[in-house]
PLY file of the C-alpha trace (Angstrom):
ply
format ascii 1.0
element vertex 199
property float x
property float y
property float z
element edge 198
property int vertex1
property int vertex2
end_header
14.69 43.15 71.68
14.51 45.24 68.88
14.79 48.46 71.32
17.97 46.99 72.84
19.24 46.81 69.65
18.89 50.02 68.81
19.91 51.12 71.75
23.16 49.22 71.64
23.85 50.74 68.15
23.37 54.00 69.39
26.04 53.61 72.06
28.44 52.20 70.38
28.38 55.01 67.38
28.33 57.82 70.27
31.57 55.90 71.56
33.56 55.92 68.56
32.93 59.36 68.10
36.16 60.90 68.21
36.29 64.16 71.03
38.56 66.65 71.12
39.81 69.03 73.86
41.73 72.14 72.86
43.47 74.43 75.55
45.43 77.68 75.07
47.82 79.34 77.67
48.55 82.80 77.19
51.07 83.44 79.19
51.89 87.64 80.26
55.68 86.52 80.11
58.23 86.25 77.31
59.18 82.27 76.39
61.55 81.15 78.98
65.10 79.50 78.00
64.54 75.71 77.37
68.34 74.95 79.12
66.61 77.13 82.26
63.79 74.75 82.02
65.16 71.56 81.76
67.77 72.77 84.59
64.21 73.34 86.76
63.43 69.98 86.20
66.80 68.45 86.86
66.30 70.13 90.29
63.07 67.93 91.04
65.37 64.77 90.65
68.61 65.77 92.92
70.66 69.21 93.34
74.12 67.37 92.71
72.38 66.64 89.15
71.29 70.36 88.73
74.84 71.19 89.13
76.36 69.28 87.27
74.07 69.70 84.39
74.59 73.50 84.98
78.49 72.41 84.74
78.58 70.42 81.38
76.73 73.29 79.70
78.62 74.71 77.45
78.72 78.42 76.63
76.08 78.32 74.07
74.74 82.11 74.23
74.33 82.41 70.71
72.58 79.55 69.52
69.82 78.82 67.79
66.60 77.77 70.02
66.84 74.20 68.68
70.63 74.13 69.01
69.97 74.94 72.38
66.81 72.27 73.32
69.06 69.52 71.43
72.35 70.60 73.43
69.78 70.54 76.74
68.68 67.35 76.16
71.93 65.67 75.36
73.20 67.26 78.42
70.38 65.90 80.23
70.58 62.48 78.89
73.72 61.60 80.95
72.12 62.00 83.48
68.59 61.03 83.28
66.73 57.29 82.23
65.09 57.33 79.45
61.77 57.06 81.19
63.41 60.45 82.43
64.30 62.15 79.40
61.07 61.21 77.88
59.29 63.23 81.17
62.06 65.81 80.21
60.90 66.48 77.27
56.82 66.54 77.52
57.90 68.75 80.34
59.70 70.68 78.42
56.88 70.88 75.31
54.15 72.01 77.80
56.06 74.09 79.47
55.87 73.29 82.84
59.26 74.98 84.84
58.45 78.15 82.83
56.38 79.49 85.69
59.16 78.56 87.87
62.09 80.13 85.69
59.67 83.27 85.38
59.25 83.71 88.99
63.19 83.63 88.83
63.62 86.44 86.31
60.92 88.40 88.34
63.24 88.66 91.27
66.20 89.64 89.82
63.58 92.18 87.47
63.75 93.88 90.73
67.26 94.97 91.13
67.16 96.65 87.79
70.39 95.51 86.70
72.05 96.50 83.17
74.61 93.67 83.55
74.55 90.11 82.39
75.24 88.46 85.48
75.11 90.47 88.98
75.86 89.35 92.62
73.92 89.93 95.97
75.50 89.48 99.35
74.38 88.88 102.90
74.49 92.92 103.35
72.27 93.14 100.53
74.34 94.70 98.09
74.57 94.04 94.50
77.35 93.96 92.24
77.84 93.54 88.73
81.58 92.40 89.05
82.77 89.06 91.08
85.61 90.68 92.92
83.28 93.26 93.65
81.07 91.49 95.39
83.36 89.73 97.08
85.28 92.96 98.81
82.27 92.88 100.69
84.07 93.91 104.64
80.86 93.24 106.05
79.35 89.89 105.56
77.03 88.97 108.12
75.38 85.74 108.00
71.79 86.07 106.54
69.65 82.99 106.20
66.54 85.69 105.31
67.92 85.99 101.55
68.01 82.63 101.40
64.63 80.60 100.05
63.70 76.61 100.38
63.75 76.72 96.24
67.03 78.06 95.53
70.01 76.19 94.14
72.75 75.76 96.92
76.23 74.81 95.39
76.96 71.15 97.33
79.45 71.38 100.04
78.13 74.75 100.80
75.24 74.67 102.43
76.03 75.20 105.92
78.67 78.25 104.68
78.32 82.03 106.06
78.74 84.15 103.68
76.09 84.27 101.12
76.69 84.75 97.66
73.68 84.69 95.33
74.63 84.90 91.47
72.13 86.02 88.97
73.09 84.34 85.65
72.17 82.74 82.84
74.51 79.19 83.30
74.93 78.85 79.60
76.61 82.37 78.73
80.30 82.99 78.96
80.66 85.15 82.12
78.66 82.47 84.22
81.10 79.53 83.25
83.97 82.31 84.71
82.01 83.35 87.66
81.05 79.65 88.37
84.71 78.59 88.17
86.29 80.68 90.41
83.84 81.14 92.93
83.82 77.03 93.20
87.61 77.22 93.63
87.42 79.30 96.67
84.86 77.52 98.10
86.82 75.45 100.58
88.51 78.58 101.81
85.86 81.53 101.85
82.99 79.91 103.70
80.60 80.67 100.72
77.55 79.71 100.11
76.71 79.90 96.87
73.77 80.39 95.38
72.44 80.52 91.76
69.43 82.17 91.05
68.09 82.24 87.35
68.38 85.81 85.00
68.40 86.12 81.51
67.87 88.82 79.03
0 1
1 2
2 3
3 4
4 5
5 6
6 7
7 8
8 9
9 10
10 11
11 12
12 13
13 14
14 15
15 16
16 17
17 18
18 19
19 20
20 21
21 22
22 23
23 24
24 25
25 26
26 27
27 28
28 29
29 30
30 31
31 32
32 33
33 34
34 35
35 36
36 37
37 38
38 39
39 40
40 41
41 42
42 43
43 44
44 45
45 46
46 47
47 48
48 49
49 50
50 51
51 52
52 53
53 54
54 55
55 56
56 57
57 58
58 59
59 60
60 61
61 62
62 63
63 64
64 65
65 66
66 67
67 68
68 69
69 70
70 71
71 72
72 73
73 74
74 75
75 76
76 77
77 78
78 79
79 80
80 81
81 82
82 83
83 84
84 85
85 86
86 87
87 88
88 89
89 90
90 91
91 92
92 93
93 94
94 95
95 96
96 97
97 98
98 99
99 100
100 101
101 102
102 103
103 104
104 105
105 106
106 107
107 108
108 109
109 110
110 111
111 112
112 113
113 114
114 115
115 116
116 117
117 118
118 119
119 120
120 121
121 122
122 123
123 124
124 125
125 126
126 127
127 128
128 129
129 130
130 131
131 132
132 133
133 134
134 135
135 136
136 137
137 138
138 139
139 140
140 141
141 142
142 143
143 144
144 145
145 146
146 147
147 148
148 149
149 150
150 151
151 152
152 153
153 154
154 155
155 156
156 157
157 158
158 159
159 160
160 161
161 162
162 163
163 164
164 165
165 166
166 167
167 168
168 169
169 170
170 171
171 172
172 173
173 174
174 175
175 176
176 177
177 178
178 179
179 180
180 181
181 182
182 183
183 184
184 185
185 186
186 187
187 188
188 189
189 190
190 191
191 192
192 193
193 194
194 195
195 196
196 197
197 198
């Protein structure tokens, strides 16, 4: 009996022990934008949310990283439960779209832009000016430029001529862009694509 009890003891002290796990990422990339991420994760729950979110973001290009995670979450919060916006945010603490939003900056990396917001069309040519890009005389339908985990604008999806903007959504030549490219939607046969870039 005595054994048992000693035994028993033992157990229960090794139990209360407290144990702690400690992991570091070290990442090769810069931080990603928090409004990129949270759009990422938007995505997950519907595309009509990712744009919309993408809409009601306001130009916010030079604010503060916490000015910018508190104007990402409220913008997410009219949107999302609260079971949601709790995800949201351990999402958003861990990091977990950054990956994702990194892959994005990787491809448009690879144009070598200098511009803050650039255009590719179904020809494959990139501009760095809107009505540019849309001169394009030759726009032959494309689906190869087009990948299952980009952001089609709704109503566009089964549109000819592809647009694919490289942006940041929350700077001030995006929200002009994004305005009049929607409003010649119905007439262009766009579709419009927004792919992440940031600098």
């Amino acid at each position: 009996m005595t054994k048992f009890l000693i035994i028993l003891q033992l157990l229960v002290l090794c139990s209360c022990s407290e144990k702690f796990v400690r992991i570091e990422l070290d990442a090769k990339w810069r931080q990603t934008p928090l409004p990129i991420e949270a759009s990422e994760f938007i995505a997950r729950q519907s595309n009509i949310k990712f744009w919309k979110y993408i809409e009601s973001f306001q130009s916010a290009f030079n604010a503060s990283a916490k000015e910018l995670y508190n104007e990402a979450l409220a913008k997410a919060g009219l949107m999302l439960s609260s079971t949601e916006l709790d995800a949201l945010k351990f999402s958003l603490s861990i990091r977990v779209q950054s990956p994702k939003v990194q892959f994005y900056q990787q491809m448009a990396d690879s144009f070598q832009q200098k511009c803050n917001i650039f255009f590719q069309t179904s020809d494959r040519n990139i501009a760095c000016n809107l009505d540019d890009a849309l001169r394009v005389k030759k726009n032959i339908p494309d689906n190869s430029l087009v990948h299952e985990f980009d952001h089609i604008y709704p109503g566009s999806e089964h549109n000819s001529h592809l647009l694919i903007v490289y942006a940041n959504f929350y700077i001030p030549e995006f929200k002009e862009a994004h305005q009049k490219i929607v409003s010649m939607l119905s007439s262009s046969n766009i579709k419009y694509i927004l792919r992440h870039f940031y600098q």
